[in-house]
C-alpha positions in Angstrom: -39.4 -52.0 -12.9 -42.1 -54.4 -12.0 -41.6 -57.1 -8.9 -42.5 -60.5 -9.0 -45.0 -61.2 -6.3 -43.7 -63.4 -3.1 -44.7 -66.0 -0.3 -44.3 -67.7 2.1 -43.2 -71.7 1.3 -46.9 -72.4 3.4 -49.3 -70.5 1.3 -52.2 -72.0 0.1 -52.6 -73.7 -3.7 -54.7 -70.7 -4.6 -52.2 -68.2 -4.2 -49.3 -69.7 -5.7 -51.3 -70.2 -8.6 -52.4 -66.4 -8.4 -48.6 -65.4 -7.7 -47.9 -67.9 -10.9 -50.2 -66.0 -13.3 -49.2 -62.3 -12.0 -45.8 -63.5 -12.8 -46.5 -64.1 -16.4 -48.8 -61.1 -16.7 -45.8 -59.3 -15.8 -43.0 -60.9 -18.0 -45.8 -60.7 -20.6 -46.5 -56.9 -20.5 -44.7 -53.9 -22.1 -41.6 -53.8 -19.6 -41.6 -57.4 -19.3 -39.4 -60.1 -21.0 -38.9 -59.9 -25.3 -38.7 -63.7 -25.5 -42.3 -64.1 -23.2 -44.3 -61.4 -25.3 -43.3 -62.7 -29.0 -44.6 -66.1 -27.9 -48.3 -67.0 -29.6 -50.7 -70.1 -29.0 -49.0 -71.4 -32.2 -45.4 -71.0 -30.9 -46.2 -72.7 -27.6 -47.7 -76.1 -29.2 -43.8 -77.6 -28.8 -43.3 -76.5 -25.7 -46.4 -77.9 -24.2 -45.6 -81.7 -26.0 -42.0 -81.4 -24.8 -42.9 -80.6 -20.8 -45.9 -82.9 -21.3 -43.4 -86.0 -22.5 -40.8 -85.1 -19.4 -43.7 -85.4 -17.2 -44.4 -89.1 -18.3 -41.0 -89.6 -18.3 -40.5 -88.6 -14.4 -43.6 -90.7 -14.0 -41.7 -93.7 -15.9 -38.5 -93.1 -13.8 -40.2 -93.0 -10.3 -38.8 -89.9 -9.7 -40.4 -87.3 -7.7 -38.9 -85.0 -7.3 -38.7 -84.3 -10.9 -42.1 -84.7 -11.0 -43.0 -82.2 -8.9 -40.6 -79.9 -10.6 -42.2 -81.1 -14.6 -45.5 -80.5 -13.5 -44.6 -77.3 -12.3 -43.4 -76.6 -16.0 -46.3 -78.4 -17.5 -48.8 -75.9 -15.6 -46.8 -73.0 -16.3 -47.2 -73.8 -20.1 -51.4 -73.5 -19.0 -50.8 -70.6 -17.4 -48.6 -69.5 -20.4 -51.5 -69.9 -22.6 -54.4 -68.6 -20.7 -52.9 -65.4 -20.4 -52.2 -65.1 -24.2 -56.1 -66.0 -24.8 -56.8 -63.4 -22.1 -55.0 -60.8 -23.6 -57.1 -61.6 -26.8 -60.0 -61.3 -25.1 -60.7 -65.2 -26.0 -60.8 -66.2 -21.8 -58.8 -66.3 -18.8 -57.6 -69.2 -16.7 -60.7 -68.5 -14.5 -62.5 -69.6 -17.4 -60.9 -73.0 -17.6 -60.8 -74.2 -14.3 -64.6 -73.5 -14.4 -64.9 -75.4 -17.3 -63.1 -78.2 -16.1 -64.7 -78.2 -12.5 -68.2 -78.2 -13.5 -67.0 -81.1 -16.4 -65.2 -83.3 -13.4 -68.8 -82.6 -11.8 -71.5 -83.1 -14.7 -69.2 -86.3 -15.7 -69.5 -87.9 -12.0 -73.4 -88.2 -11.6 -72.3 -91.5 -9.8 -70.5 -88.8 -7.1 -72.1 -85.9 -7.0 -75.7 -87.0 -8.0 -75.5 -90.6 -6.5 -79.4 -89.7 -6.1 -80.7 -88.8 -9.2 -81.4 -91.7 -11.2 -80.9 -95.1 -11.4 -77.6 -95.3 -13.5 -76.0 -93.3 -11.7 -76.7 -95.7 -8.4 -75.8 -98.4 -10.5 -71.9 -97.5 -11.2 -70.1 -99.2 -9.2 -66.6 -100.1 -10.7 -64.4 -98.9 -12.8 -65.5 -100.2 -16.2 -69.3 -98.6 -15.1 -67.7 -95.4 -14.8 -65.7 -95.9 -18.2 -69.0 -96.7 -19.7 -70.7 -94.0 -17.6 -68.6 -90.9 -19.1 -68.4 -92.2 -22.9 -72.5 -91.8 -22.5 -72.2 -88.4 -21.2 -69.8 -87.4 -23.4 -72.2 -88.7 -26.2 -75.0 -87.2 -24.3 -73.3 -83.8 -25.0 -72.5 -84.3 -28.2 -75.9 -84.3 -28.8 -77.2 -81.7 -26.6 -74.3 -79.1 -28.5 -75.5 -80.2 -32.3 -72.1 -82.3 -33.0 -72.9 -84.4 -35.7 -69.4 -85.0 -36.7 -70.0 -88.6 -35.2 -68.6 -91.0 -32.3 -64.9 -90.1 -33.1 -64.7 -86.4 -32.9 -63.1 -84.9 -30.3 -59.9 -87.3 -30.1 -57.4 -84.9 -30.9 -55.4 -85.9 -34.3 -52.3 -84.5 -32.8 -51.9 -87.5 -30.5 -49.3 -90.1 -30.8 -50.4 -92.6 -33.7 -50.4 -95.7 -31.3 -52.6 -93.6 -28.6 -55.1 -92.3 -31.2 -55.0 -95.6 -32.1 -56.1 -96.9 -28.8 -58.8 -94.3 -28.5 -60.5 -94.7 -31.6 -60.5 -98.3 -31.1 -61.9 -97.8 -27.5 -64.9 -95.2 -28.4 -65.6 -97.3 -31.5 -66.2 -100.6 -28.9 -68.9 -98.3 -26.7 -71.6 -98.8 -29.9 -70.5 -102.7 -29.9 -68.3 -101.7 -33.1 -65.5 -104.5 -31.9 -64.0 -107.8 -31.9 -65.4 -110.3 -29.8 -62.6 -111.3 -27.9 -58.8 -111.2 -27.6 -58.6 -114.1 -29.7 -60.5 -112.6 -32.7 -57.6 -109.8 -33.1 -55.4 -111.9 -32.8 -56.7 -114.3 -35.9 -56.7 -110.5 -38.0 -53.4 -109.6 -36.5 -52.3 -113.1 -38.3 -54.2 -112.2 -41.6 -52.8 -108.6 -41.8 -49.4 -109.4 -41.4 -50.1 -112.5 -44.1 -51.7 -109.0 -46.1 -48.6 -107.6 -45.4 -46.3 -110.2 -46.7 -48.0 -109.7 -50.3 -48.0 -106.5 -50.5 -44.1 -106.8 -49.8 -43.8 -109.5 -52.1 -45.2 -107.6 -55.1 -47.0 -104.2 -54.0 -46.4 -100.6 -54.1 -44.0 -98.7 -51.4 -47.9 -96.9 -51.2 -49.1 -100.5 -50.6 -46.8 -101.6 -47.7 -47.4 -98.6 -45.7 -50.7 -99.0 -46.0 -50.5 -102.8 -44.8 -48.6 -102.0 -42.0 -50.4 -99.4 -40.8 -53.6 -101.4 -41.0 -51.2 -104.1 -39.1 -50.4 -101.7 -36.4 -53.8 -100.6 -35.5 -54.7 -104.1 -35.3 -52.0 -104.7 -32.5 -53.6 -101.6 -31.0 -56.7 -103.2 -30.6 -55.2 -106.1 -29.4 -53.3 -104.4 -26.3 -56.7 -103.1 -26.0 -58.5 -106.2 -25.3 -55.3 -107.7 -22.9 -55.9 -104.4 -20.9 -52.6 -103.1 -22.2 -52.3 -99.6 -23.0 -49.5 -99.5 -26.1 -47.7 -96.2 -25.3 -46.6 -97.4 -22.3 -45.6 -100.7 -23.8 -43.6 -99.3 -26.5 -42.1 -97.2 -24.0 -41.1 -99.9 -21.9 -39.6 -102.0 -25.0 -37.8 -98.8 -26.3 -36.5 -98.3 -22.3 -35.3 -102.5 -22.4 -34.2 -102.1 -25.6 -31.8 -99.2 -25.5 -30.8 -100.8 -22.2 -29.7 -104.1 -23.7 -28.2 -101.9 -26.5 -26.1 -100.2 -24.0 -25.2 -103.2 -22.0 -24.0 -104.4 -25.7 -22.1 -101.4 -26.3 -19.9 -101.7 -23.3 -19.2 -105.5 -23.6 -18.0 -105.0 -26.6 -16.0 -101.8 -25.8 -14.0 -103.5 -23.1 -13.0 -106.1 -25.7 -11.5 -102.9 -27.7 -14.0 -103.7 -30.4 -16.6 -101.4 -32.0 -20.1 -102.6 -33.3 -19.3 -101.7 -36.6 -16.5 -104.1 -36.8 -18.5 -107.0 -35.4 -20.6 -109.3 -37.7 -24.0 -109.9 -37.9 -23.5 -113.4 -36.2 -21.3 -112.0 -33.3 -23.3 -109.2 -32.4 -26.3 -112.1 -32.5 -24.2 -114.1 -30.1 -23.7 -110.9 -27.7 -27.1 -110.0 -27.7 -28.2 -113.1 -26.4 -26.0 -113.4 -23.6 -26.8 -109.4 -22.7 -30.9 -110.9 -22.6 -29.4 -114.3 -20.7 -27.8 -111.8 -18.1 -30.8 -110.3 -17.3 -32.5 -113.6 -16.3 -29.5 -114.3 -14.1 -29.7 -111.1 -12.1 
């Protein structure tokens, strides 16, 4: 029966990572766990959105000591996978922290080869080294043959609002963007007015498209407030299942249910649950 490697609580990063991927090399071979050696790349794609999500949420929370313990899971899912592409023969976890060190390396000219030519002296804040990567990036696009253009490489699997946010963002590095703020805001007001037609006498097919072109344009427009919309739909899904909640109880101490309150009642109640908020 094979034993799961142990430490002490002071040992270095590079061994608890070691003692991490014997442990799965063990519950993945023959006399290891039925559940672990079933599991494929494919099979692991939820598991690795579901720890990455409860990571943001400990983020969201303030709470750090789940966070330590959800990014804990999140780097086991790595490890998880690493070992399955090792075991195919595709690479090993050795190979991916190289990749990623010499990336965090060949991406930071401004660090690690302040020296060596004159934009990389020149970056000096944080939009610089914004600017900086998207040019290396393209840089190695080009170098590797990618002619799929400016847009590859932002995975489609990302949440709408993000991929959203990025393709508006790596569109803006070629000058492919609004002017300013106030220019989205004008096509925010003439999609929704697009919007309202399309409603009026369009297609289902013709709404969703109209709305979706309406969505990307608020995109673009958290964009140019510096506002990145994940996190601000997060936050008004957080205040308003909070207020929710708040309306919920008020009502449930009155021995009432939301279904047996009107429209203009529960109007009445949600205003004083957003006036209590103020007053706090």
């Amino acid at each position: 029966m094979p034993h799961a490697p142990t430490l002490t609580p002071s040992a270095s990063v590079g061994d608890q990572l070691e003692r991490l991927v014997e442990i799965m090399r063990i519950l993945r071979s023959p006399d290891g766990c039925p559940w672990d050696r079933e599991q494929t790349v494919a099979s692991l794609r939820p598991f690795v959105l579901e720890e990455a999500y409860e990571v943001v949420d400990a983020i969201d929370n303030g709470n750090v000591q789940a966070l330590r313990d959800e990014l804990g899971d999140f780097l086991l899912e790595a490890v998880f996978l690493a070992q399955i592409c090792a075991e195919e023969g595709s690479f090993s976890l050795s190979d991916s922290l190289q990749a990623i060190s010499e990336k965090l390396i060949r991406r930071h000219p401004h660090v690690f080869e302040k020296d060596s030519a004159p934009e990389n002296k020149n970056v000096k804040t944080p939009e610089d080294v914004k600017r900086r990567w998207e040019e290396i990036k393209a840089e190695e696009r080009l170098a590797e043959g990618d002619a799929t253009g400016l847009l590859a490489g932002i995975p489609t699997a990302l949440p709408g609002l993000l991929r959203a946010y990025r393709m508006g963002k790596r569109a803006a590095t070629v000058g492919f963007d609004w002017v300013d703020g106030g220019a989205v805001t004008d096509k925010v007001h003439e999609e929704l007015t697009e919007l309202k037609e399309a409603v009026e006498g369009g297609t289902p097919e013709d709404v969703e498209e109209e709305l979706g072109d309406l969505l990307f344009t608020v995109v673009n427009l958290a964009r140019h407030l510096g506002v990145e919309p994940e996190s601000a739909i997060r936050g008004a899904n957080q205040k308003f299942a909070k207020r929710f909640h708040e309306l919920e109880r008020q009502l449930a101490a009155s021995n009432r249910a939301i279904a047996d309150a009107s429209a203009d009642e529960l109007e009445r109640a949600w205003r004083e649950v957003k006036a209590s908020e103020t007053e706090q």
